[in-house]
C-alpha positions in Angstrom: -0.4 25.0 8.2 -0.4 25.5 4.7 2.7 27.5 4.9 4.2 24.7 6.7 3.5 22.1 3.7 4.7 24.6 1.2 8.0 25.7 2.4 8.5 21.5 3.5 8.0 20.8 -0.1 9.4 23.9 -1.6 12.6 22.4 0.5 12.7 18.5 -0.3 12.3 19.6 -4.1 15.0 21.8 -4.7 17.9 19.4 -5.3 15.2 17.5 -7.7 15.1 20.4 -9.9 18.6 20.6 -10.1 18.9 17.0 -11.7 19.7 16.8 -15.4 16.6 16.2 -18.1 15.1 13.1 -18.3 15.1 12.4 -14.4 12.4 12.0 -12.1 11.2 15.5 -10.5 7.8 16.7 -8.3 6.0 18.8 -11.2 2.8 19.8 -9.4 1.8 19.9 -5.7 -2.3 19.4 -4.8 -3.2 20.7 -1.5 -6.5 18.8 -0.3 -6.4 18.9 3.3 -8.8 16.8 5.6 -8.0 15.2 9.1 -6.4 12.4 8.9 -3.4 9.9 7.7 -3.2 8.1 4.8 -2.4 4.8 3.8 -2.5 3.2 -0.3 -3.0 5.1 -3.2 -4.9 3.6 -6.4 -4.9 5.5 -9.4 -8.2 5.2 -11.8 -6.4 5.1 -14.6 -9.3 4.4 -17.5 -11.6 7.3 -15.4 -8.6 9.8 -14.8 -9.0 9.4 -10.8 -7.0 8.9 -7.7 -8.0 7.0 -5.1 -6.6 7.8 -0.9 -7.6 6.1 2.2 -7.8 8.6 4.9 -8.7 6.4 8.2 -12.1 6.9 7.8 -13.2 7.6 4.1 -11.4 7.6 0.8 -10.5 10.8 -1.0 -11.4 10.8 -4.9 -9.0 13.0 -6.8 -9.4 14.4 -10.3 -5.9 13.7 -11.8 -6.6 16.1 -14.8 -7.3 18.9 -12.1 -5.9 17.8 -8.8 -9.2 18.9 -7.1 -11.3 16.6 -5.0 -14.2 15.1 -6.5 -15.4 13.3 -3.8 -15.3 10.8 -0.6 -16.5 7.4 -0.2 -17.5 7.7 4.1 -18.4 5.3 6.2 -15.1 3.2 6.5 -13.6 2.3 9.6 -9.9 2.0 9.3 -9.7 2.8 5.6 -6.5 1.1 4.1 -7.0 -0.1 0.3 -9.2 0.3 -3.1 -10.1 -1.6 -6.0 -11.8 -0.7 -8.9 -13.7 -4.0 -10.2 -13.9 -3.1 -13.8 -17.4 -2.9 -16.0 -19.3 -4.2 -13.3 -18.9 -0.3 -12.0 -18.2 -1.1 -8.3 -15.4 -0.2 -6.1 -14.7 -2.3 -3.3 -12.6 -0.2 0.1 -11.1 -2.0 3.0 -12.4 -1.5 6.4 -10.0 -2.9 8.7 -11.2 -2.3 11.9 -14.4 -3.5 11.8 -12.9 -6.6 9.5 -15.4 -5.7 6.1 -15.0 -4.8 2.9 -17.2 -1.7 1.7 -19.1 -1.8 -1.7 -19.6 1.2 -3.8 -21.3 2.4 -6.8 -17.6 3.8 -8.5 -19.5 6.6 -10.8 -21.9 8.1 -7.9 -19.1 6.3 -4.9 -22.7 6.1 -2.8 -22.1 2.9 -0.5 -24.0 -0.4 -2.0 -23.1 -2.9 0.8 -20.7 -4.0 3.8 -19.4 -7.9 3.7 -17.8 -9.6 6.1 -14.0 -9.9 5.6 -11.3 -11.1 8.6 -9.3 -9.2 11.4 -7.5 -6.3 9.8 -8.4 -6.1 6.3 -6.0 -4.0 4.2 -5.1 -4.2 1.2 -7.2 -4.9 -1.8 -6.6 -6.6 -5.1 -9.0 -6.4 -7.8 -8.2 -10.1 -10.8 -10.0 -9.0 -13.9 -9.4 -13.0 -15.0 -11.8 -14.2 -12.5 -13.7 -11.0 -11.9 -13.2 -11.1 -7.9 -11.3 -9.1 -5.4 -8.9 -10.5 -2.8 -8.8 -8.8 0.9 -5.5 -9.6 2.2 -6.4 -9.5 5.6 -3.1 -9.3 7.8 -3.9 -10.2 11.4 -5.8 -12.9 10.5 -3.0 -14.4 7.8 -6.2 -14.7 5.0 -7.6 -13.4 1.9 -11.1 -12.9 1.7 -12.6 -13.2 -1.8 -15.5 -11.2 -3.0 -17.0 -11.0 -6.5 -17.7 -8.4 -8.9 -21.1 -7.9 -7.5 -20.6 -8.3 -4.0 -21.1 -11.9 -3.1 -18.8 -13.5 -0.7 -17.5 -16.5 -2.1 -15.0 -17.7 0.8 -11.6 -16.5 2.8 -8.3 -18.5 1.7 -5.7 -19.2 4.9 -2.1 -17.6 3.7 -0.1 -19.0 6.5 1.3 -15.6 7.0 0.7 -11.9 7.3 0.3 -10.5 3.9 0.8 -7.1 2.9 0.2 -5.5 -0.4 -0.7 -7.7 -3.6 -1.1 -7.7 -7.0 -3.1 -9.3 -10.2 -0.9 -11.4 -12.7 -4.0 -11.1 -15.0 -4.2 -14.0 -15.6 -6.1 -16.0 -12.8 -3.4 -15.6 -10.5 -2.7 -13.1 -7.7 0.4 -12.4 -5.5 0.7 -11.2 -2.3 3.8 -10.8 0.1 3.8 -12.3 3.6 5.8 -9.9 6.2 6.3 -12.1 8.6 7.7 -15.1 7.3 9.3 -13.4 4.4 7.8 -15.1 1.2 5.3 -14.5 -1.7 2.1 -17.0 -1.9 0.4 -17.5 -5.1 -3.2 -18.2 -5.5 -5.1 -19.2 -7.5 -7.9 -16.6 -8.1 -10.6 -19.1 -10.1 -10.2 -21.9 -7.3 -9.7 -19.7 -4.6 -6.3 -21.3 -3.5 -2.7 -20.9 -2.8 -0.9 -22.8 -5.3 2.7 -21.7 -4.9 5.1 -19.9 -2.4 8.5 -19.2 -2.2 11.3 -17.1 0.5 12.1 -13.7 -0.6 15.7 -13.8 0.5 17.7 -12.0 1.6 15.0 -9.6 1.8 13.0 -9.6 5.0 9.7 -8.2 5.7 8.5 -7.7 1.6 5.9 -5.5 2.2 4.9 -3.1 -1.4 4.2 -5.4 -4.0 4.3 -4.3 -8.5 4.3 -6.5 -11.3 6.2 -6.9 -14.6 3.8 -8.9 -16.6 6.0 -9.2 -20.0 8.6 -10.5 -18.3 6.6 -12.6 -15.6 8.6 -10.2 -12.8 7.7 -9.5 -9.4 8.9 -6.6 -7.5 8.8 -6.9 -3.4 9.7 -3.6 -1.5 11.6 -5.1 1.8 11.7 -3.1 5.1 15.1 -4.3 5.8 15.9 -2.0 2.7 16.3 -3.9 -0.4 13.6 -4.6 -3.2 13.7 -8.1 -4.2 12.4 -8.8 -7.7 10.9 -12.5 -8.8 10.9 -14.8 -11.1 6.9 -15.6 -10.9 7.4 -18.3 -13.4 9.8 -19.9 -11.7 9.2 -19.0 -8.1 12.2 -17.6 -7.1 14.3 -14.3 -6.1 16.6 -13.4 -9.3 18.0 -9.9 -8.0 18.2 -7.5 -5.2 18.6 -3.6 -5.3 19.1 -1.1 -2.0 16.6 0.9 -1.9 15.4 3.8 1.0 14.1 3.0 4.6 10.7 2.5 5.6 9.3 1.8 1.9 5.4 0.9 1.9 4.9 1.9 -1.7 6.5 0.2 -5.0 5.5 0.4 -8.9 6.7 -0.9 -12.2 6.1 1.3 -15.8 6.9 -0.7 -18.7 7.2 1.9 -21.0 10.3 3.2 -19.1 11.6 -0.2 -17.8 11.7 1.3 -14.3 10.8 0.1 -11.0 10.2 2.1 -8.1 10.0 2.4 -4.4 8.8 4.8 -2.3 10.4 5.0 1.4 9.6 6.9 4.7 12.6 8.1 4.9 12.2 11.0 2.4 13.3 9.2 -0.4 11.5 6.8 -4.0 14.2 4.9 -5.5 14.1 5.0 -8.9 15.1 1.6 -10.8 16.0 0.6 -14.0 15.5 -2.8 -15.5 18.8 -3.2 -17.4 17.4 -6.7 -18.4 14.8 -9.6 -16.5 17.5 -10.3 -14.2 19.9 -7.8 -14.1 18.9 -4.1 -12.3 20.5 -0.6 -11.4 19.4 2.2 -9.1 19.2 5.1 -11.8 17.9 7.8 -9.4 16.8 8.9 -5.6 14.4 11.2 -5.9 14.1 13.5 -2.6 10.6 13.9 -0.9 9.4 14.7 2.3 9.7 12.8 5.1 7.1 10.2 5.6 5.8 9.9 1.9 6.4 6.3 1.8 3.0 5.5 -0.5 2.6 5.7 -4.1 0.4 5.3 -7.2 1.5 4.8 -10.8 -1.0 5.8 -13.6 0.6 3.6 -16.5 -1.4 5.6 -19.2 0.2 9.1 -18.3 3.6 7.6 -16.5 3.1 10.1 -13.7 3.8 8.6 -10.1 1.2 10.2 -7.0 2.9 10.3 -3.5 0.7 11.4 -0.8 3.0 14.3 1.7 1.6 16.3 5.2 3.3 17.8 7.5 3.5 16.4 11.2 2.6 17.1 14.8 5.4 15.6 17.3 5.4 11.9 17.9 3.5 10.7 20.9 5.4 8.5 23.5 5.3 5.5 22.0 4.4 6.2 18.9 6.1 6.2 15.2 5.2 9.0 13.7 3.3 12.4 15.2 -0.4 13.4 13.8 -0.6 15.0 10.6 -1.1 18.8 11.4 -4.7 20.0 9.9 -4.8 21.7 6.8 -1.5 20.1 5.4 -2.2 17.0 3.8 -1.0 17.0 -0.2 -0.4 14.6 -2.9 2.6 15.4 -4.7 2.9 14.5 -9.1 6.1 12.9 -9.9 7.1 12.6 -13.4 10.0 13.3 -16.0 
């Protein structure tokens, strides 16, 4: 199988190389392996470390080496991970048994399970009020955890959300799929404050944040990205991006935004000013890489690849075949 993952690879790359300097391109390719699929990727940025939820554990990555380091076990339904700054834990969604999982983020030995809601997935971790948000998506809540573990309530969204992000500064944003808007809340109160339609994009699921220029970028399934006004609480632009996105990203230093789609594709965009954005680049990459990790320090974007068994009757997507699983590094 790892023949198969090379040669897919080897074969969604070539027309990257190809590109002129200065664009995006796959520079390095980290076979791991391990049963399983894969859902959000969170980079480590201050501890050089990647961060993959593989169903029923998350896979710690060296980014200096691309090795494994090691796996925090005992998850059921592993979706998302947040690193909860100098109080050294890390906090893991486990969706289907509605919990969050503490861990010890040096050692990643499990500290302690808490109760969350009905399909806990992603994760946000709000340095300015030292908790972490569960955006539980069945159950149209956030449950919010401190630092140290303590469960200090759930919030009621009043809508599926998806992924989410920090403001940094006691606010935190999160997309709701099924009615199409974002919901701010605020983190010290522990309540939505704000919400506002994310027109004409439907379904915003990926979620990054400009926080100079008080920007929010939502990665739609119905194939745009729709980028905020937080301030003002309102859509200021639209860009087309690739179907199936579940992954989206923002690096300041560049002024690009990106999105990374299922269809084989990351959108590259640039932010020509606040309100005013181009597609620059479409990157090629194997099918079904539609998550993605930014490490702001080194500017390099992590996209998790496999290759698949056939799709079940039914089903979206086939198994991914053993052996294959890789994250792919993504920089210019």
């Amino acid at each position: 199988m790892k023949i198969s993952i090379t040669l897919l690879i080897a074969a969604s790359c070539a027309p990257v190389f190809a590109q002129t300097a200065g664009q995006y391109h796959i520079t390095h390719t980290w076979a791991l392996g391990g049963e399983g699929s894969w859902d959000y990727v969170v980079p480590d940025e201050a501890n050089h470390r990647l961060f993959i939820a593989r169903q029923n554990r998350v896979m710690v990555v060296d980014t200096g080496s691309g090795k494994l380091m090691g796996e925090v076990t005992g998850i059921n339904g592993a979706h998302g991970t947040a690193i909860a700054g100098a109080s050294g834990h890390g906090f893991a969604t486990s969706g289907n048994d509605q919990s969050i999982v503490m861990f010890e983020a040096k050692t990643l030995k499990t500290l302690a399970r808490i109760p969350a809601a009905e399909d806990a997935d992603a994760i946000v971790y709000d340095p300015a009020s030292d908790r972490v948000f569960s955006l539980n998506g069945d159950a149209h809540s956030s449950t919010v955890v401190d630092s140290n573990g303590k469960l200090v309530t759930n919030i009621p969204l009043g809508g599926k959300p998806e992924y989410g992000v920090s403001g940094g500064d006691g606010h935190v944003y999160a997309n709701l799929t099924d009615i199409s808007e974002v919901v701010e809340i605020d983190a010290k109160n522990a309540k939505v404050t704000r919400r506002w339609p994310t027109a004409p994009c439907k379904q915003p699921v990926s979620m990054a944040i400009d926080k100079q220029h008080q920007r929010l970028f939502s990665g739609c399934r119905s194939g745009v990205m729709a980028i905020s006004d937080y301030r003002a609480g309102r859509v200021v632009a639209t860009v087309p991006i690739g179907a199936g996105v579940d992954g989206a990203a923002y690096d300041s230093a560049s002024g690009n935004a990106f999105a990374s789609n299922a269809d084989g594709t990351l959108t590259v965009i640039h932010q020509d000013s606040p309100d005013h954005y181009s597609v620059a680049q479409t990157v090629e990459t194997p099918k079904g890489s539609r998550n993605m990790g930014l490490d702001n320090s080194t500017h390099r974007l992590y996209l998790p690849a496999a290759t698949f068994g056939p799709v079940p009757p039914g089903g979206r997507r086939g198994p991914v075949l053993p052996g294959s699983f890789a994250v792919l590094v993504i920089e210019r």
